[in-house]
FIKOLZA-1660 file (N, C-alpha, C; in steps of 0.1 Angstrom, whole numbers, plus 5000, padded with zeros to 4 digits):
% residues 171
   i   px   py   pz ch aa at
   1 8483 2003 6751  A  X  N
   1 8470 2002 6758  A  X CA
   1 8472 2008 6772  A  X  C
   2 8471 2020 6776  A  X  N
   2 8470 2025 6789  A  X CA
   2 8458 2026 6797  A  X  C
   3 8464 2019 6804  A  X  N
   3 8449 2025 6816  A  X CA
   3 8444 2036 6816  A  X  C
   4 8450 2053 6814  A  X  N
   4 8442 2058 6815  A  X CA
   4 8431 2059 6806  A  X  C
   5 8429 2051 6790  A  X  N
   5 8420 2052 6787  A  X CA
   5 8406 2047 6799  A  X  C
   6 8408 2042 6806  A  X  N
   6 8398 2038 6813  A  X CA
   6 8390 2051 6822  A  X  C
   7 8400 2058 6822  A  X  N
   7 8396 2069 6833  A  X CA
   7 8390 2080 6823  A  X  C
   8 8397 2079 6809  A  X  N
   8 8390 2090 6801  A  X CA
   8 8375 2083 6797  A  X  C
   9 8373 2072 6796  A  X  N
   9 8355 2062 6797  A  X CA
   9 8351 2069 6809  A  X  C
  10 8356 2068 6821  A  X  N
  10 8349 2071 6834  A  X CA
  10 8345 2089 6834  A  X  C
  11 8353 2093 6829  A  X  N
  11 8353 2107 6831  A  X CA
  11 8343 2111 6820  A  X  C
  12 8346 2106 6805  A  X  N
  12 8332 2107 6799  A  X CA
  12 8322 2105 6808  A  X  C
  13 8318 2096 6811  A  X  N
  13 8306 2091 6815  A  X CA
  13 8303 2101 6829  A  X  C
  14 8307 2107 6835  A  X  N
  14 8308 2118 6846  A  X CA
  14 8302 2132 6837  A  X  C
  15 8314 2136 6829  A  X  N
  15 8305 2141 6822  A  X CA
  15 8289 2141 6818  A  X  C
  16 8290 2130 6809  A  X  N
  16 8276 2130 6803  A  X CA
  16 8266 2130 6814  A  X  C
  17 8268 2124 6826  A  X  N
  17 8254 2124 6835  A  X CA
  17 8258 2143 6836  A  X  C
  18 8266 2147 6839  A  X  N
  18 8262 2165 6843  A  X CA
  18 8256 2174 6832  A  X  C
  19 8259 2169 6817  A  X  N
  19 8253 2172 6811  A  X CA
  19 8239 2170 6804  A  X  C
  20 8237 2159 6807  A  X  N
  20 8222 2152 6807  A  X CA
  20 8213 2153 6817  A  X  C
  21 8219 2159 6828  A  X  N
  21 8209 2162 6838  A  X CA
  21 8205 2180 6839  A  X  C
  22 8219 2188 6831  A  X  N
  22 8211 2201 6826  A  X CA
  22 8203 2198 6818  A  X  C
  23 8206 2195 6804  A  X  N
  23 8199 2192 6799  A  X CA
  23 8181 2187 6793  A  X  C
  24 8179 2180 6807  A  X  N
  24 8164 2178 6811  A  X CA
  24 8159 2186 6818  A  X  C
  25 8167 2195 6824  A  X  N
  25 8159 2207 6831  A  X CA
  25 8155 2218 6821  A  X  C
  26 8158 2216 6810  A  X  N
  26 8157 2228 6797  A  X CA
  26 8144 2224 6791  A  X  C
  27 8133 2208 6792  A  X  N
  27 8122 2207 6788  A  X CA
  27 8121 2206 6774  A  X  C
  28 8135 2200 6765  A  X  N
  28 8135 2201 6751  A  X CA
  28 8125 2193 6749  A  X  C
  29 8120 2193 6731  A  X  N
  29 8108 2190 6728  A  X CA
  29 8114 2172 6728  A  X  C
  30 8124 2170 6724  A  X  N
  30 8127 2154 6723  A  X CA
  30 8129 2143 6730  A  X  C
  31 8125 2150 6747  A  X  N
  31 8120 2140 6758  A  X CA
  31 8135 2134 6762  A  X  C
  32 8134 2126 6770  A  X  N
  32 8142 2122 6781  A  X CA
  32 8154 2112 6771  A  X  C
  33 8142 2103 6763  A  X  N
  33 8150 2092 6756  A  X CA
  33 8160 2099 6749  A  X  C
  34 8155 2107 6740  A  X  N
  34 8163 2116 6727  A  X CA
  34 8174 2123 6738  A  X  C
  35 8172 2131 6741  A  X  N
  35 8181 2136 6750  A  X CA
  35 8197 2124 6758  A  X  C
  36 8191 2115 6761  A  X  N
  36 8197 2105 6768  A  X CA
  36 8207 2097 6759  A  X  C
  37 8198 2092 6744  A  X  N
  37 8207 2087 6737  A  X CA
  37 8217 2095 6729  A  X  C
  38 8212 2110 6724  A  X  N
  38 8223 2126 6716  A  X CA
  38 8233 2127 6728  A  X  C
  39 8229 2130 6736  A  X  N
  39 8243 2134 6743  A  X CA
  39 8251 2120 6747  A  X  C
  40 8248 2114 6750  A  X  N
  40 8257 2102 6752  A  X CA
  40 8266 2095 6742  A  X  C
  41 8260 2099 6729  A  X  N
  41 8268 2100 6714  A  X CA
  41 8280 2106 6713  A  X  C
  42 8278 2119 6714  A  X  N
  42 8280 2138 6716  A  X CA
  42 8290 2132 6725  A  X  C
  43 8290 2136 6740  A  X  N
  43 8300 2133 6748  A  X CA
  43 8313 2122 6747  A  X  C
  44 8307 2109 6745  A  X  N
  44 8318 2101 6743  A  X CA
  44 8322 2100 6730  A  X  C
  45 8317 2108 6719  A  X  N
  45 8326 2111 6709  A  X CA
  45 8338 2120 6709  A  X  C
  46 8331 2132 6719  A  X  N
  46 8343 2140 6724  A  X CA
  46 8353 2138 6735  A  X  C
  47 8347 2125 6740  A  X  N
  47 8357 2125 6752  A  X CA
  47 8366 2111 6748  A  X  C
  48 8364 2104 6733  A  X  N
  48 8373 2100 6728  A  X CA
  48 8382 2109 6719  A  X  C
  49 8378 2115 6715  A  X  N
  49 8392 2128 6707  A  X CA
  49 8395 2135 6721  A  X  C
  50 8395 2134 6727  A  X  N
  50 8399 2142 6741  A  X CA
  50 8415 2130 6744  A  X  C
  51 8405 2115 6742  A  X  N
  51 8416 2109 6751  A  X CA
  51 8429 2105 6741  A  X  C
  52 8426 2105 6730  A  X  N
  52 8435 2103 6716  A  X CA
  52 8442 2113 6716  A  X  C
  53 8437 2129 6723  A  X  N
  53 8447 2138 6721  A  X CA
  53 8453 2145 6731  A  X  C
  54 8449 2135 6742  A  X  N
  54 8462 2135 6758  A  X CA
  54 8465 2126 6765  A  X  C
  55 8459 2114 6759  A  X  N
  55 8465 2105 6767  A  X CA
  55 8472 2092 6753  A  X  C
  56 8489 2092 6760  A  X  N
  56 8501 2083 6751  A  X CA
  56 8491 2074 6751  A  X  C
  57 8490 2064 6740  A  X  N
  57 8491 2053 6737  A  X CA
  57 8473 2050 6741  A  X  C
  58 8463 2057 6735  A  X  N
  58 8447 2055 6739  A  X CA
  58 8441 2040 6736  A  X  C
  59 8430 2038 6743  A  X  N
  59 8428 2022 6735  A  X CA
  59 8412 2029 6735  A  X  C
  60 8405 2032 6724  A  X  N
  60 8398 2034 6725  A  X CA
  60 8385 2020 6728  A  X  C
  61 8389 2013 6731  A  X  N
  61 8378 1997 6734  A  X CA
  61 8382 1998 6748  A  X  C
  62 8390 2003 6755  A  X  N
  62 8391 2005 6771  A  X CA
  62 8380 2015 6773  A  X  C
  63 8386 2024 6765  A  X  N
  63 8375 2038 6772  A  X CA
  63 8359 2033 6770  A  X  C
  64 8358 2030 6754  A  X  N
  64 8343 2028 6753  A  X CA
  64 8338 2013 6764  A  X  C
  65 8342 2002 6766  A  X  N
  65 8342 1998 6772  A  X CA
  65 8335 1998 6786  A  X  C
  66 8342 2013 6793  A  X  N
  66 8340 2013 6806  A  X CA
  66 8327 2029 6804  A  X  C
  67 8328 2033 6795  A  X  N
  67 8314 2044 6793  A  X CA
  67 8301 2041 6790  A  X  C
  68 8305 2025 6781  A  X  N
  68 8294 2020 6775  A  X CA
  68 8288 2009 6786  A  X  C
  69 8293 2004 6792  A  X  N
  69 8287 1999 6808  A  X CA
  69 8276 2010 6814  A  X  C
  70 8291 2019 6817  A  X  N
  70 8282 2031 6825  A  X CA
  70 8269 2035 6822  A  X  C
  71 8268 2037 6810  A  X  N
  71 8257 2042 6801  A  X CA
  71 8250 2033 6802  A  X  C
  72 8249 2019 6796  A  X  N
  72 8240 2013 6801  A  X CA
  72 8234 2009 6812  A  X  C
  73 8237 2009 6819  A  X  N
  73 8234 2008 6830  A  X CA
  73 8220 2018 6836  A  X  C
  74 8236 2029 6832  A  X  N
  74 8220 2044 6839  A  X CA
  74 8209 2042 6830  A  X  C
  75 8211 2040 6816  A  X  N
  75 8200 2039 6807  A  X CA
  75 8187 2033 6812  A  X  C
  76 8192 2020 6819  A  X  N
  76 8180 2011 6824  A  X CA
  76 8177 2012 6832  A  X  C
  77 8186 2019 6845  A  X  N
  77 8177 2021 6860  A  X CA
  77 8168 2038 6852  A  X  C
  78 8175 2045 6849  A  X  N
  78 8169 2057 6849  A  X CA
  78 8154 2056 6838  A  X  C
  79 8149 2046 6830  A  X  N
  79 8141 2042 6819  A  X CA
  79 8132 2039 6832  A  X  C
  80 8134 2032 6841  A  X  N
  80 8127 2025 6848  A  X CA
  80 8118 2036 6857  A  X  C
  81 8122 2048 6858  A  X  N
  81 8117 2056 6866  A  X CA
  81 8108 2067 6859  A  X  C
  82 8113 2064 6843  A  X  N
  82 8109 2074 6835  A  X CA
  82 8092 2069 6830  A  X  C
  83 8095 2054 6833  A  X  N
  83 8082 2047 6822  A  X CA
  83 8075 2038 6831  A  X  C
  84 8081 2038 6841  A  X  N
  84 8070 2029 6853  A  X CA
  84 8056 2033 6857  A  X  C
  85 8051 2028 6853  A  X  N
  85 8036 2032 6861  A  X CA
  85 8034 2032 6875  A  X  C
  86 8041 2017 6881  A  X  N
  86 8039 2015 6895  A  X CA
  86 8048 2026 6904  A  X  C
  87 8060 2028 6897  A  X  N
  87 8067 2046 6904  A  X CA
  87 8064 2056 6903  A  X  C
  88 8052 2060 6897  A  X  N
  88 8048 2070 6894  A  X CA
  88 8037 2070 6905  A  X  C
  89 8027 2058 6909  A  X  N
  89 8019 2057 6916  A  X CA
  89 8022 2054 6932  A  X  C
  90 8035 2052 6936  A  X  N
  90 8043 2052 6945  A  X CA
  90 8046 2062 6951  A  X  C
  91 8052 2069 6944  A  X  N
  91 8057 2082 6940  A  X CA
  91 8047 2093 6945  A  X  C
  92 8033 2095 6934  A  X  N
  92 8024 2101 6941  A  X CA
  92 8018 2098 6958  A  X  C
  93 8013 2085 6955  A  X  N
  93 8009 2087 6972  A  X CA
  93 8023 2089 6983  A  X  C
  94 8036 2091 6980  A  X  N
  94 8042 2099 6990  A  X CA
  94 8038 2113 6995  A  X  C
  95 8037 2117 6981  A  X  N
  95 8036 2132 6981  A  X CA
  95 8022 2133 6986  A  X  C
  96 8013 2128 6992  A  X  N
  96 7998 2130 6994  A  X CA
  96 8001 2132 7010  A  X  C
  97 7989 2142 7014  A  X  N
  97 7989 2140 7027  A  X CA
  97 7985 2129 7033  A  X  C
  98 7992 2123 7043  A  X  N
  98 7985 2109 7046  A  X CA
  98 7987 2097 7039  A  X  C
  99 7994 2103 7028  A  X  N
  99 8005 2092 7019  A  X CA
  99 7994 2080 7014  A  X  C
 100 7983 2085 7012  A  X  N
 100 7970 2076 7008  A  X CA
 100 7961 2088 6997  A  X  C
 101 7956 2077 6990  A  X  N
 101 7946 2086 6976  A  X CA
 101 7936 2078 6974  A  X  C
 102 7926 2080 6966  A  X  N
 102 7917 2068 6962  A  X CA
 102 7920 2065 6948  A  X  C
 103 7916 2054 6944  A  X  N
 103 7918 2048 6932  A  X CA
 103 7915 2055 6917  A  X  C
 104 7906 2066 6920  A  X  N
 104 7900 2073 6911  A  X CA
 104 7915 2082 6910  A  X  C
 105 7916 2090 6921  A  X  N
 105 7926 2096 6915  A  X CA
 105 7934 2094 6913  A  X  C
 106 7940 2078 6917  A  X  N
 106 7954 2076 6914  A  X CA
 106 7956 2072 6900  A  X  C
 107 7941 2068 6891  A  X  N
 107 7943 2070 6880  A  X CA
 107 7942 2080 6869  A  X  C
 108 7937 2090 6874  A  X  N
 108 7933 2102 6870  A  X CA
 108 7951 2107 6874  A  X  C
 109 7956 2108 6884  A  X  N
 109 7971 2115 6884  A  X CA
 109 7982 2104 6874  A  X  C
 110 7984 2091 6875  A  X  N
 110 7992 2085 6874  A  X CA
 110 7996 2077 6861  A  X  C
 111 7978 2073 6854  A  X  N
 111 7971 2064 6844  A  X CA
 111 7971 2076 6836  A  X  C
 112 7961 2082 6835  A  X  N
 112 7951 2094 6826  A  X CA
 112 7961 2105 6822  A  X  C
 113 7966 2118 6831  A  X  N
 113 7975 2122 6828  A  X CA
 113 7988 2121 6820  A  X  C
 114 7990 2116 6826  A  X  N
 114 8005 2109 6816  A  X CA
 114 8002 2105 6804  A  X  C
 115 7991 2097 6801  A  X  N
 115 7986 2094 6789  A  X CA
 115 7980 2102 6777  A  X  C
 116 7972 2117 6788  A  X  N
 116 7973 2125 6779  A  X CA
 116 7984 2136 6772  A  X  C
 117 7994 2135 6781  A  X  N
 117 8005 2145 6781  A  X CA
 117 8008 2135 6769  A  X  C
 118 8006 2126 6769  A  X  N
 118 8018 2116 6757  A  X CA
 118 8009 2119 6744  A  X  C
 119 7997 2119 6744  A  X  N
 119 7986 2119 6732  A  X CA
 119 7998 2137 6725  A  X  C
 120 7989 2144 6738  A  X  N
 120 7998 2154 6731  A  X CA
 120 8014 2159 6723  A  X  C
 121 8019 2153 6730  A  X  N
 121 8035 2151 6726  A  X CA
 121 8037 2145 6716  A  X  C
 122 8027 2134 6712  A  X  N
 122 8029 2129 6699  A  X CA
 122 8023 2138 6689  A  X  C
 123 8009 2144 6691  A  X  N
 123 8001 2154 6682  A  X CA
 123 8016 2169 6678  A  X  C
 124 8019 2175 6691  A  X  N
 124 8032 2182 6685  A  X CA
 124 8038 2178 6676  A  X  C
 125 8044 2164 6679  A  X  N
 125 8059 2160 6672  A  X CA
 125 8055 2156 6655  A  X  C
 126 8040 2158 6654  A  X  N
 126 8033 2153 6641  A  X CA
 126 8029 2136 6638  A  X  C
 127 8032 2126 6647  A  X  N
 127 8030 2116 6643  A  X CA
 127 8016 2111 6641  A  X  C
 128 8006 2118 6651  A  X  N
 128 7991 2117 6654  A  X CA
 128 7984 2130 6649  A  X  C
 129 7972 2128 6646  A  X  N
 129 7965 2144 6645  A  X CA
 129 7949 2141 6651  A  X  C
 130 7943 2154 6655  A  X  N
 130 7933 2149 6660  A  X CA
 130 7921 2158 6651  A  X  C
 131 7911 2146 6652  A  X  N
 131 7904 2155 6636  A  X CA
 131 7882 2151 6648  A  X  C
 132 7876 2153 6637  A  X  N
 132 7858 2154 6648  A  X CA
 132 7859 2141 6651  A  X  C
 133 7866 2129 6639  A  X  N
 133 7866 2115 6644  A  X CA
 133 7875 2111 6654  A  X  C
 134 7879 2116 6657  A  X  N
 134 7894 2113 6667  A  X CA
 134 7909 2113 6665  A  X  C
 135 7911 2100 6665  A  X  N
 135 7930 2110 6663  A  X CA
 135 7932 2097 6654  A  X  C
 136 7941 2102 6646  A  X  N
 136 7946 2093 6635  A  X CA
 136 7959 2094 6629  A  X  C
 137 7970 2086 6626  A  X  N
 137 7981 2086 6623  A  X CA
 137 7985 2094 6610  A  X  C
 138 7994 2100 6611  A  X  N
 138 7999 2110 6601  A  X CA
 138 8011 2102 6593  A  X  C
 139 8014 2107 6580  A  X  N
 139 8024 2098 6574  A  X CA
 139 8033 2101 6582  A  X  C
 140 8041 2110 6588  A  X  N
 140 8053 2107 6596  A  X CA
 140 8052 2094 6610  A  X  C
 141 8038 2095 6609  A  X  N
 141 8039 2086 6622  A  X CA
 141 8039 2077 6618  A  X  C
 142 8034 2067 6603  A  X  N
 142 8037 2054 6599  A  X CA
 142 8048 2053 6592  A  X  C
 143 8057 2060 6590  A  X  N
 143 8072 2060 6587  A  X CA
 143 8077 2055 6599  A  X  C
 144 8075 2064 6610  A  X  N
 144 8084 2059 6625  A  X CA
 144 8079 2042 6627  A  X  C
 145 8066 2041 6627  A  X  N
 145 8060 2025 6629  A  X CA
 145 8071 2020 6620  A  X  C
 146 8073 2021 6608  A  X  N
 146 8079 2009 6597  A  X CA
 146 8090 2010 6599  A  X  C
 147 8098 2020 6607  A  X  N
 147 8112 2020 6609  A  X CA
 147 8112 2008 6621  A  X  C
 148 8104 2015 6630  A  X  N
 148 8105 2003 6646  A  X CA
 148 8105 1988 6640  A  X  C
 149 8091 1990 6630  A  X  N
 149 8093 1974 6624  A  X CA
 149 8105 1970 6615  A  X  C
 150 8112 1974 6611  A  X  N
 150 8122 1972 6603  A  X CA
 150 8131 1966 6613  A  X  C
 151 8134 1976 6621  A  X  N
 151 8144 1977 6634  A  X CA
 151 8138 1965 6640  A  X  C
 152 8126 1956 6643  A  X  N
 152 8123 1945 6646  A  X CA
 152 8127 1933 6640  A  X  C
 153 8127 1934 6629  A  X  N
 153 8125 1925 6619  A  X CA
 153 8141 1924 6615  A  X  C
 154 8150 1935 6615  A  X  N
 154 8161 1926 6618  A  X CA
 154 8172 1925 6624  A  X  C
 155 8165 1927 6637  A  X  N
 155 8167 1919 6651  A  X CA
 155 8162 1909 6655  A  X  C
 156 8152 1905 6647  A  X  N
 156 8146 1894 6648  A  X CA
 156 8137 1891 6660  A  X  C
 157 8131 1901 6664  A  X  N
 157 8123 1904 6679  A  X CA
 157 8105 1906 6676  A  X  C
 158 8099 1898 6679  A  X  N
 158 8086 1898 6678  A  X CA
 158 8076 1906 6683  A  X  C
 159 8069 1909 6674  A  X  N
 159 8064 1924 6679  A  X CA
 159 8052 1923 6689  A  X  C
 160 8055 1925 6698  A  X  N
 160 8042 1923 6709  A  X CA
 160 8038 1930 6716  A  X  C
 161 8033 1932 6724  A  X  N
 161 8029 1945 6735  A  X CA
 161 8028 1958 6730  A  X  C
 162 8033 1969 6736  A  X  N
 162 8033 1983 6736  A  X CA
 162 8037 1985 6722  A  X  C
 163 8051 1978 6718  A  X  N
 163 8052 1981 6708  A  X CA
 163 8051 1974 6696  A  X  C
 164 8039 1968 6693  A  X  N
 164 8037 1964 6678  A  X CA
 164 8033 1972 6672  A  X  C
 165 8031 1961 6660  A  X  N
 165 8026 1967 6648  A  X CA
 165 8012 1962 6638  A  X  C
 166 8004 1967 6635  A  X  N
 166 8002 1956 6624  A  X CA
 166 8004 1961 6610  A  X  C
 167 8014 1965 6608  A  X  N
 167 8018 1968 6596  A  X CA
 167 8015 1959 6585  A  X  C
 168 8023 1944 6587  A  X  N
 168 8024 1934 6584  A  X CA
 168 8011 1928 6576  A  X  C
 169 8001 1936 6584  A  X  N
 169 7986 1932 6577  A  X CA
 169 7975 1942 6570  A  X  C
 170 7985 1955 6572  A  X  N
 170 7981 1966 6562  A  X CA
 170 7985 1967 6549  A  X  C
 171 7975 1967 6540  A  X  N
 171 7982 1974 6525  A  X CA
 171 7987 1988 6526  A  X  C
% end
């Protein structure tokens, strides 16, 4: 058990933020999450065969250990910035002259926008489509719902808010 595995965890995890931060500047179709959770896979998969094949005696539960802190961690401050509403609306009235807006547009920049960029992103990615009646779920998109609910169900986590379902009460 050597310590350096600890430094090959650390150095993964150095890695993965330089390469996760190109990476978002490239605008792939798979958004921030996808991106955040592939390379953090990707990386500390390679930066455990890295440490198995230079450093005597590896522990791989040192290395992951200290990557998989790391990782979590950024995961949840950086989520927090990605999905906040109130940082987004913070955020904008900096950038305002006079660092003030009215309420119209702070929902129109912060609420509405974002909401439509997301309508869209989902319409791309195929889960939604939009037809003269409105927009309606595509079988890929109730495949992804029954997976979340699956992935709920056994974890044992009740489905509430943003992310329910009512599967449960669909034929």
């Amino acid at each position: 058990m050597a310590p350096e595995s600890f430094l090959v965890g650390l150095a993964g995890f150095g890695a993965y933020i330089v390469i996760y931060l190109l990476l978002l500047r490239l605008k792939l179709p798979i958004g921030w999450l996808g991106i955040e959770v592939l390379t953090g896979v990707v990386v500390f998969s390679l930066s455990a065969c890295f440490g198995y094949w230079i450093v005597d005696g590896f522990s791989f539960l040192y290395a992951v250990s200290l990557f998989g802190f790391c990782w979590f961690c950024f995961f949840f401050i950086s989520g927090i910035f990605y999905v906040s509403v109130s940082v987004g609306i913070i955020h904008y009235l900096n950038m305002q002259p006079g660092k003030s807006s009215t309420r119209e547009e702070l929902y129109q920049e912060c609420v509405r926008k974002p909401f439509i960029n997301r309508i869209q992103s989902m319409t791309n990615l195929g889960l939604i489509e939009h037809s003269e009646q409105g927009y309606s779920v595509t079988n890929k998109g109730r495949f992804s719902v029954r997976r979340i609910k699956n992935l709920q169900n056994l974890l044992g986590l009740k489905s509430e808010g943003f992310y329910s379902s009512n599967l449960d009460k669909q034929k």
